[in-house]
N, CA, C and O atoms as a GROMACS GRO file, in nm:
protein
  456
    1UNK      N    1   0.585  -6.284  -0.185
    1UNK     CA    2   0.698  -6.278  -0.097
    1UNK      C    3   0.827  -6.254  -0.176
    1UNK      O    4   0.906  -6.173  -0.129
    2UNK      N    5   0.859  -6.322  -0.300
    2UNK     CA    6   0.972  -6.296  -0.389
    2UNK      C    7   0.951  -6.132  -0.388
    2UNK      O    8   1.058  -6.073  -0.372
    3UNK      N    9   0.837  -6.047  -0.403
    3UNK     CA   10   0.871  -5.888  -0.457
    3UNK      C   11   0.927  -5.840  -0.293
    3UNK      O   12   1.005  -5.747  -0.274
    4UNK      N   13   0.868  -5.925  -0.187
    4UNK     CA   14   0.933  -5.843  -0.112
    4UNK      C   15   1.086  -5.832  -0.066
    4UNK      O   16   1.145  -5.730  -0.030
    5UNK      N   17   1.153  -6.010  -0.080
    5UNK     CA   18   1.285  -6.013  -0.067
    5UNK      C   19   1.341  -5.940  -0.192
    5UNK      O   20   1.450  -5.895  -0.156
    6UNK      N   21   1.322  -5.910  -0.305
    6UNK     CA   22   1.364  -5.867  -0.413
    6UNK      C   23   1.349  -5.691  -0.400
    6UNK      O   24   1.392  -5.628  -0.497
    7UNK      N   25   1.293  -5.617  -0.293
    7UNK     CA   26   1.237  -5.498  -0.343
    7UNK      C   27   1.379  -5.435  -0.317
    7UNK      O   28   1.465  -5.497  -0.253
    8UNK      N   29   1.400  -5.316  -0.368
    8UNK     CA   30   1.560  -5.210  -0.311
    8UNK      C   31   1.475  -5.120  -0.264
    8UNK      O   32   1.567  -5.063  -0.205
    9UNK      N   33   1.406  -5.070  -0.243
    9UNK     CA   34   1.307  -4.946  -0.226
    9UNK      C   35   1.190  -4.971  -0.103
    9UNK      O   36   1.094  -5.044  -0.126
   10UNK      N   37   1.204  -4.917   0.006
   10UNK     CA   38   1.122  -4.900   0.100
   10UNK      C   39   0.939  -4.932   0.112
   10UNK      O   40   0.862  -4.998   0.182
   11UNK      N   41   0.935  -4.838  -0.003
   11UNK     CA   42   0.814  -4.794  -0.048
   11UNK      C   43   0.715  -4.944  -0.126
   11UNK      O   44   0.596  -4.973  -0.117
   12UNK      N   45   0.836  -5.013  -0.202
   12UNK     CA   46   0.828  -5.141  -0.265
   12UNK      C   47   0.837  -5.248  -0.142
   12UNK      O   48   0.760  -5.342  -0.124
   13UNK      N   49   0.913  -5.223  -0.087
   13UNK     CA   50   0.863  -5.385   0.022
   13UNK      C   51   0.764  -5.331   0.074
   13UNK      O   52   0.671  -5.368   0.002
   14UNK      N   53   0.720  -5.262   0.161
   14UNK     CA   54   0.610  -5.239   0.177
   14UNK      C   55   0.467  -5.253   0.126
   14UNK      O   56   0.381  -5.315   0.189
   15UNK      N   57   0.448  -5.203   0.028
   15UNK     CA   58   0.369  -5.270  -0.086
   15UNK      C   59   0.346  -5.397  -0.075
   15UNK      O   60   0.233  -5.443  -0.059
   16UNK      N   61   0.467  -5.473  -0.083
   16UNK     CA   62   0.489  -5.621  -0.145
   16UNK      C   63   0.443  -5.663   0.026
   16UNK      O   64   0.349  -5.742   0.014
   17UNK      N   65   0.467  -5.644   0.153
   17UNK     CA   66   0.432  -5.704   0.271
   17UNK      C   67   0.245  -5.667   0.285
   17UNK      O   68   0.179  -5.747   0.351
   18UNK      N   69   0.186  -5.566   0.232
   18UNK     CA   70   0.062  -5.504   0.249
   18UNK      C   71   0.026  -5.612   0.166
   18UNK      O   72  -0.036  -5.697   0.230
   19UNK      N   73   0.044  -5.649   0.011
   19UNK     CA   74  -0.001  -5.738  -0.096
   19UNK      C   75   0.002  -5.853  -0.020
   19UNK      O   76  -0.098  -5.926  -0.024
   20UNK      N   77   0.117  -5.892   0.065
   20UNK     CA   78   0.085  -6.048   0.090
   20UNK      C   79  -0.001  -6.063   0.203
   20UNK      O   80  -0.068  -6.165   0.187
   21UNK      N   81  -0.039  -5.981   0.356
   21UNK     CA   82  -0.118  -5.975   0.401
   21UNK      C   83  -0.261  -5.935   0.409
   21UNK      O   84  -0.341  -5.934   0.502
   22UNK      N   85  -0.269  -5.898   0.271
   22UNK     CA   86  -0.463  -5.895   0.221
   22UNK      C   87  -0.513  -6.041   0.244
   22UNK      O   88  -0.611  -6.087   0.302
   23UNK      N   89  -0.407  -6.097   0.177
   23UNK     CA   90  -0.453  -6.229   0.134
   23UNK      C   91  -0.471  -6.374   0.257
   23UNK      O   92  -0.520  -6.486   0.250
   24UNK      N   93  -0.386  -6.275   0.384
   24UNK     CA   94  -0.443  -6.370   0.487
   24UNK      C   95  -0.583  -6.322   0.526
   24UNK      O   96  -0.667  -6.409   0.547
   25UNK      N   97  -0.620  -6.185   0.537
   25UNK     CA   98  -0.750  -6.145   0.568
   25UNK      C   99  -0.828  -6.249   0.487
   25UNK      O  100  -0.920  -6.265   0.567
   26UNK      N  101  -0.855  -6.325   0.394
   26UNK     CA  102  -0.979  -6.364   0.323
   26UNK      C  103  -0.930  -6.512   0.391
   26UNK      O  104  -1.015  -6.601   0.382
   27UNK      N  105  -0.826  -6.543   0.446
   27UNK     CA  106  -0.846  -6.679   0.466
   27UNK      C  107  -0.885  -6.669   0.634
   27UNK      O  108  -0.911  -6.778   0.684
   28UNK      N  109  -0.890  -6.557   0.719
   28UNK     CA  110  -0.899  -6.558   0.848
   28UNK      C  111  -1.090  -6.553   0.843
   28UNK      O  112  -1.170  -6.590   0.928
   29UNK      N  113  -1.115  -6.484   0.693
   29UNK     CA  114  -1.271  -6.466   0.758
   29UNK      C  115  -1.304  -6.562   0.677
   29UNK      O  116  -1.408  -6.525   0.621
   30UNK      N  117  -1.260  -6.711   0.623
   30UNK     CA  118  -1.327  -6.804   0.542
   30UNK      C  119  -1.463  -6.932   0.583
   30UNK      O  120  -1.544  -7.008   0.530
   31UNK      N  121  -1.402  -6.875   0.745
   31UNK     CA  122  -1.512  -6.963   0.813
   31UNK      C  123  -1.626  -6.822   0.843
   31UNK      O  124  -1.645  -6.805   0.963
   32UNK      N  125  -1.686  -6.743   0.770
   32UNK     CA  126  -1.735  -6.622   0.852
   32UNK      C  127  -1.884  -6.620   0.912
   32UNK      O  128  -1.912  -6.548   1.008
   33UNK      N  129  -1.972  -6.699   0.852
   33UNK     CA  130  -2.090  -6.710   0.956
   33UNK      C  131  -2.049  -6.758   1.078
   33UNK      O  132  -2.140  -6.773   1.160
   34UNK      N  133  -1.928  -6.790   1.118
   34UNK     CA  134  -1.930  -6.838   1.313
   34UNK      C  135  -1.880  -6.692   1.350
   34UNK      O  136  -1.813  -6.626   1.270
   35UNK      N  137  -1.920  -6.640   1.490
   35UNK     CA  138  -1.920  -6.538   1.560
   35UNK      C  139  -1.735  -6.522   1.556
   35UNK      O  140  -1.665  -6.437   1.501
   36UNK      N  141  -1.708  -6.611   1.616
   36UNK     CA  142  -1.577  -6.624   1.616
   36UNK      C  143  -1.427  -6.600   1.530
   36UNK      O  144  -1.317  -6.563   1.571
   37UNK      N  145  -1.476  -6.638   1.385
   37UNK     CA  146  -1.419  -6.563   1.284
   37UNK      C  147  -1.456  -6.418   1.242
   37UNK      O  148  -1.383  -6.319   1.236
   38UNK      N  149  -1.531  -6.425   1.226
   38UNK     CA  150  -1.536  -6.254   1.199
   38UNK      C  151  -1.438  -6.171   1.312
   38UNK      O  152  -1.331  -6.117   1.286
   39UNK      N  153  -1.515  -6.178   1.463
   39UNK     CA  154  -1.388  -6.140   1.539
   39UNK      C  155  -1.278  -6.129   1.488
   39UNK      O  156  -1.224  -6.023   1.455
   40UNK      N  157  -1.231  -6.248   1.475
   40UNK     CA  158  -1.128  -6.260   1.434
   40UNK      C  159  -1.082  -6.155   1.314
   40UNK      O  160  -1.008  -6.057   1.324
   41UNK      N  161  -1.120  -6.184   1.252
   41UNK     CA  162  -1.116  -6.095   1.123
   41UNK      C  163  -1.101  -5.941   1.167
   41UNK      O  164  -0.992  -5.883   1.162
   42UNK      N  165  -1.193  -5.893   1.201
   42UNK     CA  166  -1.214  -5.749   1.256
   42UNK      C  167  -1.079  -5.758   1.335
   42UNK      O  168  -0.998  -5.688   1.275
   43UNK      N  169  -1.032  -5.805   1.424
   43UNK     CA  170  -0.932  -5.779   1.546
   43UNK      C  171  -0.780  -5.755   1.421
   43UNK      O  172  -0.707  -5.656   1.423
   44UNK      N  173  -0.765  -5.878   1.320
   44UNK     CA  174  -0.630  -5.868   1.212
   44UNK      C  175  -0.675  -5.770   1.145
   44UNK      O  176  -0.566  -5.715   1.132
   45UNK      N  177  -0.737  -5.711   1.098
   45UNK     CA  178  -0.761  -5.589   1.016
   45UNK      C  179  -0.719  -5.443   1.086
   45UNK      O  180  -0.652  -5.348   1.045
   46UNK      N  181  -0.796  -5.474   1.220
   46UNK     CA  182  -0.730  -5.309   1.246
   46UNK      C  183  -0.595  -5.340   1.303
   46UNK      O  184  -0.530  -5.236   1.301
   47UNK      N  185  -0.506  -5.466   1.367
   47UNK     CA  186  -0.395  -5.448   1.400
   47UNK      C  187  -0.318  -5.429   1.297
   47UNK      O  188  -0.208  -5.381   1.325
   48UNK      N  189  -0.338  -5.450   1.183
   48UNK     CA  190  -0.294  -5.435   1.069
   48UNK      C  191  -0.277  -5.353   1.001
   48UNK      O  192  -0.184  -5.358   0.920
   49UNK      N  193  -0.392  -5.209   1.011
   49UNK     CA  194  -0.406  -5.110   1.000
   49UNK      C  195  -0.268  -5.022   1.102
   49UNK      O  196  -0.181  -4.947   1.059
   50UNK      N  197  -0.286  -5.054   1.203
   50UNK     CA  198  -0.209  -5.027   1.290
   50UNK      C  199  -0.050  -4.996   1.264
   50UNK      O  200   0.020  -4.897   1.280
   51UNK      N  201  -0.017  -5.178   1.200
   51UNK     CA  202   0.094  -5.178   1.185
   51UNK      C  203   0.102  -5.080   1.065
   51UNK      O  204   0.180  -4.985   1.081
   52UNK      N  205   0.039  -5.087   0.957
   52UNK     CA  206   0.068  -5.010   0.864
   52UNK      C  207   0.141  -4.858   0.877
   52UNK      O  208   0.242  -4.815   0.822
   53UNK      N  209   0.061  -4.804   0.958
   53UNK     CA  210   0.080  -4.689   1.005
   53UNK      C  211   0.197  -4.674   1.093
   53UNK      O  212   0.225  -4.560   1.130
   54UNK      N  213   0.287  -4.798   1.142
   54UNK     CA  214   0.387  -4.814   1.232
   54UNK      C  215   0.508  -4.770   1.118
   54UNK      O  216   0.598  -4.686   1.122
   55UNK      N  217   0.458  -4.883   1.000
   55UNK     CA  218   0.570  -4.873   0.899
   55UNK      C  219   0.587  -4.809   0.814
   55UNK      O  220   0.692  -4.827   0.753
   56UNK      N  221   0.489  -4.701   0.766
   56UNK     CA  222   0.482  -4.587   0.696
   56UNK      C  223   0.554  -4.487   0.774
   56UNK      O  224   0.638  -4.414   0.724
   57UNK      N  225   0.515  -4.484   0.914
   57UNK     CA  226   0.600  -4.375   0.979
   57UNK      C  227   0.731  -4.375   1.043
   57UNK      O  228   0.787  -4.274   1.087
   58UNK      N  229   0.776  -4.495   1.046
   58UNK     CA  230   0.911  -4.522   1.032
   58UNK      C  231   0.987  -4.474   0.908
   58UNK      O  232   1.067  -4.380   0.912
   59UNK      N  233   0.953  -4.555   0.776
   59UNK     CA  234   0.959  -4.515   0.665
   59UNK      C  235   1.014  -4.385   0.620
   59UNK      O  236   1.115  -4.369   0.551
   60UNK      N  237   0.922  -4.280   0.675
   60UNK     CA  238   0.878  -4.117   0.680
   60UNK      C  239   1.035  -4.042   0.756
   60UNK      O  240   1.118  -3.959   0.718
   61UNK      N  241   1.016  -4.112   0.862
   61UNK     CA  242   1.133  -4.083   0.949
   61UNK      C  243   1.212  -4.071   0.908
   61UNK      O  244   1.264  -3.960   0.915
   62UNK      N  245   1.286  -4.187   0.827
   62UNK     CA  246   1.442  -4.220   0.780
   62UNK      C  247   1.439  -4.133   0.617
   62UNK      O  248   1.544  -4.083   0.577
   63UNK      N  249   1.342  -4.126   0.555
   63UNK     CA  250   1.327  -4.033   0.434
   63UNK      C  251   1.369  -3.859   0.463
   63UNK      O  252   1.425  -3.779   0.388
   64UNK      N  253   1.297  -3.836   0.649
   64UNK     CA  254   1.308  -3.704   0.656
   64UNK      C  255   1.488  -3.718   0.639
   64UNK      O  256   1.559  -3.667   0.552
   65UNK      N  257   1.534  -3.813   0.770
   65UNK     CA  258   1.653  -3.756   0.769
   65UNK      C  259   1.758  -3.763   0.632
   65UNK      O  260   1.830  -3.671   0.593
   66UNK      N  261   1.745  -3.915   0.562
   66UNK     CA  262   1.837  -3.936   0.469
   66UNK      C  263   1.818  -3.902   0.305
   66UNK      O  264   1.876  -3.935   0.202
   67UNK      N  265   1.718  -3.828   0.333
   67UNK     CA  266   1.601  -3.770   0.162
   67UNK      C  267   1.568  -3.884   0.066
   67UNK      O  268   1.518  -3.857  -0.043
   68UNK      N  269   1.595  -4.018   0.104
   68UNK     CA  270   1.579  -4.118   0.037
   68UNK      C  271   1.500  -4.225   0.072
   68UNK      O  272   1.483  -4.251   0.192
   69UNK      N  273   1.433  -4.312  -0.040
   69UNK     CA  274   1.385  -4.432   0.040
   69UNK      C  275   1.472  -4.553  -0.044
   69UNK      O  276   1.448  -4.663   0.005
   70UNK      N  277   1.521  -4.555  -0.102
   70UNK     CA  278   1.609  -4.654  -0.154
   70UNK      C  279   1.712  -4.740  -0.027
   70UNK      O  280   1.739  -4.672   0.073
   71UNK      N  281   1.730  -4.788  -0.029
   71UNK     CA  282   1.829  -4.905   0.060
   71UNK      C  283   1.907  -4.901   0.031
   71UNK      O  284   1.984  -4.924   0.124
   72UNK      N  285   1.976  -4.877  -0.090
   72UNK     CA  286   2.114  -4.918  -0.104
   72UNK      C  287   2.183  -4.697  -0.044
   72UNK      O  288   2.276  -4.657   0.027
   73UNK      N  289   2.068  -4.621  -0.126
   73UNK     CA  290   2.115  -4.511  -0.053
   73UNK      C  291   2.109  -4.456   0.080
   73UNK      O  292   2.171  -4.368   0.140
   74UNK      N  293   2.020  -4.529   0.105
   74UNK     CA  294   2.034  -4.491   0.275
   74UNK      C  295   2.111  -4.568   0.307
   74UNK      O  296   2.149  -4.493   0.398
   75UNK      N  297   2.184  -4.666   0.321
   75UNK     CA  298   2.366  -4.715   0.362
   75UNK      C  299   2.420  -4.668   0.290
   75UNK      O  300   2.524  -4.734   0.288
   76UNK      N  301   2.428  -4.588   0.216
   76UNK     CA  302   2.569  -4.493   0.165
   76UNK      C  303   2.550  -4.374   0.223
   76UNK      O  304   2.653  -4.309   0.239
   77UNK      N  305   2.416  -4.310   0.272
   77UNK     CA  306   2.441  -4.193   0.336
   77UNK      C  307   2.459  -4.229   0.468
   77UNK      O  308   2.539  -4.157   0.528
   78UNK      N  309   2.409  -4.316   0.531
   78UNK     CA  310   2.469  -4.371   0.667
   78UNK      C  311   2.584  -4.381   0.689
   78UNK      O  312   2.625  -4.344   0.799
   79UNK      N  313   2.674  -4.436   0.590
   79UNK     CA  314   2.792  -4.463   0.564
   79UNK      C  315   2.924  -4.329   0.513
   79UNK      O  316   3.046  -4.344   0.505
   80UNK      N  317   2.866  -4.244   0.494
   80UNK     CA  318   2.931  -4.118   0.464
   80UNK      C  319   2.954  -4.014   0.510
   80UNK      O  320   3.055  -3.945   0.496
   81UNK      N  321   2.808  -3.985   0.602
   81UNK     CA  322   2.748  -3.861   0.665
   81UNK      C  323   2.791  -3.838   0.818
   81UNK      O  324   2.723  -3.753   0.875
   82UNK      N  325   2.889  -3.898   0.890
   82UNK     CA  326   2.890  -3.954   1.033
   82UNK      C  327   2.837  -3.791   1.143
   82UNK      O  328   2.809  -3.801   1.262
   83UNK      N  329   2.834  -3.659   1.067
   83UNK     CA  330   2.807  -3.545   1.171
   83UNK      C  331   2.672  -3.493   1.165
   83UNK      O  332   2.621  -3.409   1.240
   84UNK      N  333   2.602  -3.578   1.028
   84UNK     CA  334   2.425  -3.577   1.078
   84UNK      C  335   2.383  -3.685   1.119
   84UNK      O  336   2.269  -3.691   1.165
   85UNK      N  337   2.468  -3.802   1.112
   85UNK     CA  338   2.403  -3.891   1.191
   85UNK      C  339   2.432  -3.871   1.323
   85UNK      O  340   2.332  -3.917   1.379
   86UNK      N  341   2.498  -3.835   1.397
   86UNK     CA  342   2.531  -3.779   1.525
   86UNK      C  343   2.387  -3.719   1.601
   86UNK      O  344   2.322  -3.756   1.699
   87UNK      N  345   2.370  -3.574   1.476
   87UNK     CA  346   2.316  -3.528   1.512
   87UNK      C  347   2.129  -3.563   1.537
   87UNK      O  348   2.047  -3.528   1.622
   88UNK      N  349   2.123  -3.635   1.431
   88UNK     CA  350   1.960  -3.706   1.382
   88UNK      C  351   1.991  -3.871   1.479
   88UNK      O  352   1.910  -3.952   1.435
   89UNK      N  353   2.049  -3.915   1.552
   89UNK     CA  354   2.022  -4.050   1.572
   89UNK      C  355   1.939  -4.087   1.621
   89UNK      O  356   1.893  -4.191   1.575
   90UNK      N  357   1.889  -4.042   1.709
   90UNK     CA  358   1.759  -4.066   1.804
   90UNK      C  359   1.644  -4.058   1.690
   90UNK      O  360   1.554  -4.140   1.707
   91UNK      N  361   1.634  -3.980   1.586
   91UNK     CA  362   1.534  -4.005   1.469
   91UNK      C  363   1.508  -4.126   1.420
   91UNK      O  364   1.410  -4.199   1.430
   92UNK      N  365   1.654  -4.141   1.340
   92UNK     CA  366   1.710  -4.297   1.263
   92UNK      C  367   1.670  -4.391   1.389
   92UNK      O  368   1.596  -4.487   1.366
   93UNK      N  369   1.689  -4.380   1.446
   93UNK     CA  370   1.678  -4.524   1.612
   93UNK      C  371   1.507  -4.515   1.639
   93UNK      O  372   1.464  -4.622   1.683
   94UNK      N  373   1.408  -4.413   1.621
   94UNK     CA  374   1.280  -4.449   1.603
   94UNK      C  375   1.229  -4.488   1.529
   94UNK      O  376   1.148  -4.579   1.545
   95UNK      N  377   1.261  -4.424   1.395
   95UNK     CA  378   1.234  -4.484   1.272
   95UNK      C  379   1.262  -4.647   1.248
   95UNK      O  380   1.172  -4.706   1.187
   96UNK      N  381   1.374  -4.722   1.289
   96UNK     CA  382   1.416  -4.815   1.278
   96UNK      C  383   1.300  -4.951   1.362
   96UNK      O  384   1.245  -5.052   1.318
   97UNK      N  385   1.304  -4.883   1.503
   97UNK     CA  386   1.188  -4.904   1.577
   97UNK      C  387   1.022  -4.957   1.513
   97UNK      O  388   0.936  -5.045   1.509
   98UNK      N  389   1.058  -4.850   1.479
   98UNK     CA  390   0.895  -4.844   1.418
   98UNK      C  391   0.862  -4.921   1.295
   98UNK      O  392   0.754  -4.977   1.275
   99UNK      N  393   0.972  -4.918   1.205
   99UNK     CA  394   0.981  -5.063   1.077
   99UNK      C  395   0.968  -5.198   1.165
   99UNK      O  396   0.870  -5.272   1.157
  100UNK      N  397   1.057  -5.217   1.233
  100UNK     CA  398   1.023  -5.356   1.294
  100UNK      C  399   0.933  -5.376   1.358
  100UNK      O  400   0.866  -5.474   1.325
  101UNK      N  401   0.883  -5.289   1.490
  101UNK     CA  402   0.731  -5.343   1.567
  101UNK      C  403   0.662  -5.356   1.433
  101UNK      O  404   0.614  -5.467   1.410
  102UNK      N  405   0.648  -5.256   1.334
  102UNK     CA  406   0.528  -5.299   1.223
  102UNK      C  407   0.521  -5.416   1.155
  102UNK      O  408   0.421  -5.482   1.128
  103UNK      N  409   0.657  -5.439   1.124
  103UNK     CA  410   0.709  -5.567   1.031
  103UNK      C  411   0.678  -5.688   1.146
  103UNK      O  412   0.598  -5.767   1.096
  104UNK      N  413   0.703  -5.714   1.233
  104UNK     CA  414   0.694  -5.815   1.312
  104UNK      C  415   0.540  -5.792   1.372
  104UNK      O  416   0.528  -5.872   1.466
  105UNK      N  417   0.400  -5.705   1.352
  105UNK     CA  418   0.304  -5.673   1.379
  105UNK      C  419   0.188  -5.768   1.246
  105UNK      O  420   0.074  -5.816   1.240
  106UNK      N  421   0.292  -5.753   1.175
  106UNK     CA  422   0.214  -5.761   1.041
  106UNK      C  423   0.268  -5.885   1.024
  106UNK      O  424   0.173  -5.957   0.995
  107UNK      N  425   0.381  -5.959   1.026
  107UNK     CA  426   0.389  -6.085   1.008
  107UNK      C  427   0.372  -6.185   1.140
  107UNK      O  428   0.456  -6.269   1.168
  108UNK      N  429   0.252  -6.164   1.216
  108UNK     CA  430   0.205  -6.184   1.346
  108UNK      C  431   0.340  -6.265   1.442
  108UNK      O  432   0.343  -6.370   1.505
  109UNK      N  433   0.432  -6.169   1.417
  109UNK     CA  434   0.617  -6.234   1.506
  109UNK      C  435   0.598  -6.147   1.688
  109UNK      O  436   0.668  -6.161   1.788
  110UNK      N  437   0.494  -6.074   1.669
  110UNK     CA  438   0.522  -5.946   1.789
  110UNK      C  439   0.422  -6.068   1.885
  110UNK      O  440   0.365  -6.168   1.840
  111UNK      N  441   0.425  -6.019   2.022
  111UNK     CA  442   0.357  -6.127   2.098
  111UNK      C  443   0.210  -6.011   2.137
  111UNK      O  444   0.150  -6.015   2.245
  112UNK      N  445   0.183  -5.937   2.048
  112UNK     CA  446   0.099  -5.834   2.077
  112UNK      C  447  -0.017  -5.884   2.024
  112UNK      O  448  -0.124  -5.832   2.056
  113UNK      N  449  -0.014  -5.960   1.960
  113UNK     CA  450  -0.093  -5.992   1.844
  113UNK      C  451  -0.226  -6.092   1.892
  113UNK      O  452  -0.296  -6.146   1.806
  114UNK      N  453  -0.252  -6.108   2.025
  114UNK     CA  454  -0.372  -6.178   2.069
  114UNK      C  455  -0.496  -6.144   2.116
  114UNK      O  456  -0.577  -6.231   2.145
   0.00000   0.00000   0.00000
C-alpha cells in the first residue's frame, strides 16, 4: 500500500493496487475444499479482472488526451491547456469514471461487489 500512496505515475499505482489485491485472492480461497470458497474465489477474480480492465482503460483515455501518465503532468496540462480541454472533456470525464468504478471495484468500496 506505501508503493501505492507513494506512486507519481499511473501505470505505478496501478501495479501497486493489482500487487496488493493478488494477495487477497489467496486469503479468499484459504478455506478452499468448502464449495463456498472457491465460489467465492472464482466470483473476486473475474470482478477483478473486470475492474482491471475498467482502470487500464480509463488510464488509456487520459494518456490519449494528455500524452502522459504521470500525475503531476497531467495537472499541468490540465492546468494550461483550457481549449483542448474544452474540446476532449467528455473523454477526461470517462476516463476519470472509469479509474474510480475500477478503484472502488477492486478495493471492494462499489456496492457491485456481491
Amino acid at each position: 500500500m506505501l508503493l501505492l500512496v507513494g506512486s507519481g505515475h499511473l501505470i505505478s499505482a496501478f501495479l501497486a493496487l493489482v500487487g496488493f489485491s493478488l494477495n487477497l485472492y489467496v486469503l479468499v480461497l484459504f478455506d478452499s475444499p468448502q464449495a463456498i470458497a472457491r465460489e467465492a474465489g472464482i466470483k473476486y477474480f473475474y470482478l477483478s479482472a473486470i475492474s482491471s480492465g475498467l482502470i487500464l482503460y480509463g488510464i488509456f483515455l487520459f494518456f490519449v488526451v494528455t500524452g502522459t501518465s504521470h500525475v503531476y503532468e497531467i495537472g499541468h496540462f490540465l492546468a494550461t491547456n483550457a481549449e483542448i480541454i474544452n474540446n476532449s472533456e467528455s473523454v477526461l470525464h470517462l476516463g476519470l469514471v472509469l479509474i474510480l468504478v475500477g478503484v472502488f471495484f477492486k478495493l471492494s468500496a462499489f456496492p457491485g461487489h456481491l
